[in-house]
C-alpha positions, -999 to 999 in steps of 0.1 A, spaced: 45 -128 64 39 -91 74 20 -73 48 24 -36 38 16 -15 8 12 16 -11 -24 28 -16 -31 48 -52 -38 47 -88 -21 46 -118 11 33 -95 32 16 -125 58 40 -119 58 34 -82 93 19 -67 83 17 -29 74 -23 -36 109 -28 -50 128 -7 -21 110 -22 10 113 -57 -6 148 -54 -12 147 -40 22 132 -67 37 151 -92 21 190 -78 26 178 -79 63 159 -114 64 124 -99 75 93 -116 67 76 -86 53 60 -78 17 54 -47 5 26 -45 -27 8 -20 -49 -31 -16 -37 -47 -1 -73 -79 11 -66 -99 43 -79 -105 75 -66 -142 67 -77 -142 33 -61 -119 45 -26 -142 55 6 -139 48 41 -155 22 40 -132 3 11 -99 12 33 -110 -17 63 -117 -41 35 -85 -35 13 -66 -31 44 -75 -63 63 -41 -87 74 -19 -54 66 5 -43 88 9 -5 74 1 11 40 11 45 28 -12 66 8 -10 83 -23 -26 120 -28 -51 127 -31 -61 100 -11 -48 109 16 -72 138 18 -100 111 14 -83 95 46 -76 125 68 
């Protein structure tokens, strides 16, 4: 199974799981798409490889994202 995710906190309200799993399913991929919950405290470089490992893509919430650029 291919592996993908959003990247954030507080992502209770987030519906990208249920739209690319649906996706995924209506068109019989073998893909999963999950919530990665991790503090702006506890992100860093370093954290991304580790959290990442065996996924395919992730997006990233702000203001990660300026943590990652």
């Amino acid at each position: 199974m291919i592996k993908y995710g959003v990247i954030g906190s507080h992502l209770e309200h987030s519906l990208a799981p249920e739209v690319h799993n649906t996706f995924f399913n209506i068109y019989s991929l073998d893909g999963d798409f999950e919530k990665v919950n991790i503090s702006l405290d506890e992100f860093n470089h370093s954290d991304i490889h580790d959290i990442l490992i065996g996924f395919k893509g992730a997006n990233v919430s702000y203001p990660y994202k300026v943590r990652v650029i």
